[in-house]
C-alpha positions in Angstrom: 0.0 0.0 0.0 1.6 3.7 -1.0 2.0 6.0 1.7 1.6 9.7 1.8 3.9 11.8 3.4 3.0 15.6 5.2 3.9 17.7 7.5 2.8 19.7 10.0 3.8 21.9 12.8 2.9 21.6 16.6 3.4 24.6 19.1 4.0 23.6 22.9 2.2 25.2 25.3 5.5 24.6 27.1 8.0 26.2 24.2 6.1 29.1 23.2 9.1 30.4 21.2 9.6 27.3 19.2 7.8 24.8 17.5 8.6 21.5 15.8 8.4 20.0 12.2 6.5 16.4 12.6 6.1 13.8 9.9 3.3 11.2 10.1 2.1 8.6 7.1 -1.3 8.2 6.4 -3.6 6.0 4.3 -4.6 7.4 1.0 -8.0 6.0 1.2 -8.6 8.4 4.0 -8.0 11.5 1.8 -10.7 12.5 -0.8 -10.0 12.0 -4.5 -9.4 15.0 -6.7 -10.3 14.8 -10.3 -7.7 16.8 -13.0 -9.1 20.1 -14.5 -8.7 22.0 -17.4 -6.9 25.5 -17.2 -7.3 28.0 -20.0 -6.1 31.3 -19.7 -7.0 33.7 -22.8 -6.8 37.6 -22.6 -7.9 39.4 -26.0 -8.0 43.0 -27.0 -8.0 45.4 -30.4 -4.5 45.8 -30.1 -3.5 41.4 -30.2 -1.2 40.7 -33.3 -2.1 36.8 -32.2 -4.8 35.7 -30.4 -3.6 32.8 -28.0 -4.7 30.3 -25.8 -3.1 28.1 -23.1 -4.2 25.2 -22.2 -2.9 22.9 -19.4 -4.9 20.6 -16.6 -4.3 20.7 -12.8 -1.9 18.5 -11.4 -2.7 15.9 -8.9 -1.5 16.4 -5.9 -1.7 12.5 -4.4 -0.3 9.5 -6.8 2.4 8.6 -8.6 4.8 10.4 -11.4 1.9 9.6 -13.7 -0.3 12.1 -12.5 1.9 14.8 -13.7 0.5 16.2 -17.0 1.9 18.2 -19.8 0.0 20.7 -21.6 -2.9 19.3 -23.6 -2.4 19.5 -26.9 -4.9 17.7 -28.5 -8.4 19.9 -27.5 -10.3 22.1 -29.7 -10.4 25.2 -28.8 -13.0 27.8 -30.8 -13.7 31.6 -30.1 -16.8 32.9 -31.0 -18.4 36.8 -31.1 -21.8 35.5 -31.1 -22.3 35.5 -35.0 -19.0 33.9 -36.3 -16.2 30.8 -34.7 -12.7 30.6 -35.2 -10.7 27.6 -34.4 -7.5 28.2 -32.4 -4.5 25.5 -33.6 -1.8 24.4 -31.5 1.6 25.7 -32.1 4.0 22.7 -30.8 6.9 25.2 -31.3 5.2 28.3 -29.1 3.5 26.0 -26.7 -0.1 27.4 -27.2 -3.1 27.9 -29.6 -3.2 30.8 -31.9 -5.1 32.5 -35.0 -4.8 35.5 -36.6 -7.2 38.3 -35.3 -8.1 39.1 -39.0 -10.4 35.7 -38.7 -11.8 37.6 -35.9 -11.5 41.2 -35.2 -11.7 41.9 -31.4 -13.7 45.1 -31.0 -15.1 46.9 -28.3 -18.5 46.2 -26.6 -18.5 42.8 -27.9 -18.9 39.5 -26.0 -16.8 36.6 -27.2 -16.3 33.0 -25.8 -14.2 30.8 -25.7 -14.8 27.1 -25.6 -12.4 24.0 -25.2 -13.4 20.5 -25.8 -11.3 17.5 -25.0 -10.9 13.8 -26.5 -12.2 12.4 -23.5 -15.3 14.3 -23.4 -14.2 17.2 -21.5 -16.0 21.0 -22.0 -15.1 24.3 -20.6 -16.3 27.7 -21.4 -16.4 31.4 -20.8 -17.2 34.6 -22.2 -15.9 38.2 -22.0 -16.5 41.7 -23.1 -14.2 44.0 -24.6 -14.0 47.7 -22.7 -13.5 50.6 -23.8 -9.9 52.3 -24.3 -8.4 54.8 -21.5 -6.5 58.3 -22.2 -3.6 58.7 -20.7 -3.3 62.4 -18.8 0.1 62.5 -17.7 3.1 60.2 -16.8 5.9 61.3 -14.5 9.2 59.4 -14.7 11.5 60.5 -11.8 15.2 58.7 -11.1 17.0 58.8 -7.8 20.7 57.5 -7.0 20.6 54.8 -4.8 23.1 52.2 -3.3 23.5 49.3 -5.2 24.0 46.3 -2.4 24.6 44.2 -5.6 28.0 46.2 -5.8 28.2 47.3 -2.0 27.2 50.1 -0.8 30.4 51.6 -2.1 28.9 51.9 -6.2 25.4 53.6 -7.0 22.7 52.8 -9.5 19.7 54.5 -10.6 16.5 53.8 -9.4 13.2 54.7 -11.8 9.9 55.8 -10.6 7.0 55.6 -13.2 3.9 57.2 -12.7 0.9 57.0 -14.7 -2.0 59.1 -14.3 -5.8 59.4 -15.8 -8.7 60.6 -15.5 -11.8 57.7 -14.2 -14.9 57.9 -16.0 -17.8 58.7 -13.6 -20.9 56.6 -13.2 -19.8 53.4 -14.5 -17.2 50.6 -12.7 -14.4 50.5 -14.2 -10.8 48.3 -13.7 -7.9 49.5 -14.6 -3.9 47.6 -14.4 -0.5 49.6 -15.9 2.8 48.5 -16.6 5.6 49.7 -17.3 8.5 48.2 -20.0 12.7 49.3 -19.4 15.0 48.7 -22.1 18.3 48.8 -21.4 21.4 49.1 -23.2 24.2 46.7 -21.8 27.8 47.1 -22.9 29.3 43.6 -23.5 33.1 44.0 -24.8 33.8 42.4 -27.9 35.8 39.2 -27.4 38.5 40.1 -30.3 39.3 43.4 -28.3 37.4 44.3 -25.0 38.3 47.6 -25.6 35.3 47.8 -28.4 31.8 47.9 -26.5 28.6 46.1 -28.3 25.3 47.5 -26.8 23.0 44.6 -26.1 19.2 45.7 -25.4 17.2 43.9 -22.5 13.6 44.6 -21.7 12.1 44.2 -18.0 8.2 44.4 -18.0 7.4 46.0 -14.3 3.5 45.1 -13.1 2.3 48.8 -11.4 -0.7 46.4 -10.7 -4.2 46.7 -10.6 -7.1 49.5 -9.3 -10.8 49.9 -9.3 -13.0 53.1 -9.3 -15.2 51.6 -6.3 -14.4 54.2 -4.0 -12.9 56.9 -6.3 -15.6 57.2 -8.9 -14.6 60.1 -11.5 -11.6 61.1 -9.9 -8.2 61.1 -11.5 -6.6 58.0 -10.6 -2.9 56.9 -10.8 -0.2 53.6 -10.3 3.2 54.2 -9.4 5.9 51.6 -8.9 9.9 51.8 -8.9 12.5 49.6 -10.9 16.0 49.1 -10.3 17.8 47.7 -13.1 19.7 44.6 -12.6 23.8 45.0 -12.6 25.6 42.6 -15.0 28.9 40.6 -15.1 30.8 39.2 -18.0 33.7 37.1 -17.9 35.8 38.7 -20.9 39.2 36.4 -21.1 39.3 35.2 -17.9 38.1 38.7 -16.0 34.9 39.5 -14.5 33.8 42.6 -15.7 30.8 44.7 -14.9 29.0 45.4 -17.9 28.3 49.2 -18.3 24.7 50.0 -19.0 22.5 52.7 -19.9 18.8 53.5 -20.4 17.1 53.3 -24.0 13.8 53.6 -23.8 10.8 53.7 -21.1 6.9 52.1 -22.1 3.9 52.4 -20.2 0.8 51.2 -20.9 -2.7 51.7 -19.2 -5.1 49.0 -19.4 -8.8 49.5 -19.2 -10.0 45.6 -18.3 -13.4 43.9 -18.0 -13.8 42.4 -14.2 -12.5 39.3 -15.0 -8.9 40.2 -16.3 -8.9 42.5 -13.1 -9.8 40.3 -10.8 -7.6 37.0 -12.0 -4.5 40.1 -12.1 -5.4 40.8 -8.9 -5.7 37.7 -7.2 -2.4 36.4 -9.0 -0.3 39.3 -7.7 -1.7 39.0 -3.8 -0.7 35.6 -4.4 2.7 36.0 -5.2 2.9 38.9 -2.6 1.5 36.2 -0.1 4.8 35.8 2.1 3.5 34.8 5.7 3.3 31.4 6.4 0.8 31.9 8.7 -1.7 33.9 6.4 -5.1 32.4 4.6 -3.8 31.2 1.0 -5.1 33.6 -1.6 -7.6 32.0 -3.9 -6.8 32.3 -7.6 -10.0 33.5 -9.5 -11.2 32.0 -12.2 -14.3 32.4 -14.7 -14.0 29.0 -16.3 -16.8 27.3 -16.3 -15.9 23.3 -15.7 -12.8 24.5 -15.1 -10.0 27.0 -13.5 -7.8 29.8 -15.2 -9.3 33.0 -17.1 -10.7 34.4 -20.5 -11.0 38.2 -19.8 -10.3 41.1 -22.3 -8.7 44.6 -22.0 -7.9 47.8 -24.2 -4.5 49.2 -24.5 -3.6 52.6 -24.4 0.8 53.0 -24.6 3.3 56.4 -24.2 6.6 55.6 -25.0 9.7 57.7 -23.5 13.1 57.8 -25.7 16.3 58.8 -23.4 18.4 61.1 -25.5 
């Protein structure tokens, strides 16, 4: 008979400053079965060059190496607008389905679902409407000197503050999530003479989260977050060298999102955030019907900053 292994911790009434790490086996057949589940996760907007789809099933958490899955790559997966279906085809070289969005524009105010259907008789679904594009009012992009702890607190980098700021429509809800995208140039030198420097661009995509209107309705509203760009060493002939670098380019982008997309974003980032042992797990959300993961939809509104 298999056994199952977990853990759990004890705290003595007698050692209230420590506690101990136990380990007791139990029968399977005491623990309730879990059945796999399909995951989709699909976000659409006007602005998609592709539309894509993921599709993957939950893993089991009791069992043998055989309950770990791969993707599924075999399911049908069609979006629909209410009046016309496109079939999504699974690219075994990106990992996900795709189609072109001139099979099916993605246009605001309109309600499209997704459906998945499986070999073995499995079905999920879910629908989503497309919102309405935000103006950006303002972003403010301030830099500060900092010390870089990666170095010592000898050597300095720059720190970036982005700020994006707009103005809430009034009378409606509305969802909202910005992000910010750094490129920056790193010098690598060449390895015929290090004395010549080749700029390499690398982007870092910086989440300034998620917001509602709930309390703030028709206000101006705004996201902030900082970025610090990561230091880099090359080993050029047998030295370690710190790689010089400079900033390119700064991109933000608002997103107005329907409730969905907001609330999956939402729930994934307080998830991640979720540090403390102690704390209530954070749920993830999920509109699938049948299933878990997300189909939601947002419209894209981008500045973009060149550094001279």
């Amino acid at each position: 008979m298999k056994k199952v292994s977990y853990y759990f911790l004890i705290v003595s009434q007698f050692f209230l400053l420590s506690c101990e790490s136990l380990i007791k086996e139990i029968d399977p057949s005491f623990l309730p079965e879990t059945d796999s589940k399909l995951v989709v996760a699909c976000f659409i907007s006007p602005q998609d060059t592709v539309l894509a789809s993921k599709v993957t099933e939950t893993k089991l958490l009791i069992g043998t190496t055989g309950d770990i899955r791969d993707d599924i790559t075999n399911a049908t997966v069609s979006l629909s607008d209410g009046s016309k279906s496109i079939r999504l085809i699974y690219s075994s070289k990106l990992g996900y389905y795709r189609a072109l969005p001139s099979e099916l524009p993605i246009l605001v105010g309109k309600t499209y679902t997704i459906t998945v259907n499986t070999p073995d008789g499995r079905q999920v679904n879910a629908s989503t409407t497309v919102p309405n594009p935000i103006a950006i009012k303002e972003v403010k992009i301030d830099s500060t000197k900092v010390n870089d702890f990666q170095l010592g607190n000898s050597m300095t980098n720059t720190e970036y503050d982005v700020k994006v700021i707009w103005q809430d429509k009034a009378g409606e809800p509305n969802y909202y999530r910005a992000i910010s995208e750094f490129t920056i140039l790193y010098g690598i030198p060449a390895p015929e003479n290090i004395k010549n420097i080749i700029y390499a661009p690398v982007s870092t995509i910086v989440d300034l989260r998620t917001i509602e209107d709930k309390s703030t309705d028709g206000q101006l509203l705004s996201l902030n977050r900082n970025y610090l760009p990561t230091d880099m060493w090359a080993n050029i002939q047998g030295q370690q060298i710190d790689l010089s670098k400079r900033l390119d380019k700064i991109k933000v982008g608002l997103f107005q999102t329907d409730i969905h997309y907001y609330n999956y974003h939402t729930s994934l980032r307080r998830q991640r955030e979720n540090n403390n042992p102690f704390a209530e797990p954070v749920l993830l959300y999920t509109n699938i019907n049948g299933g878990f993961g997300c189909f939601g939809a947002y419209n894209a509104t981008w500045q973009e900053f060149k550094v001279r």
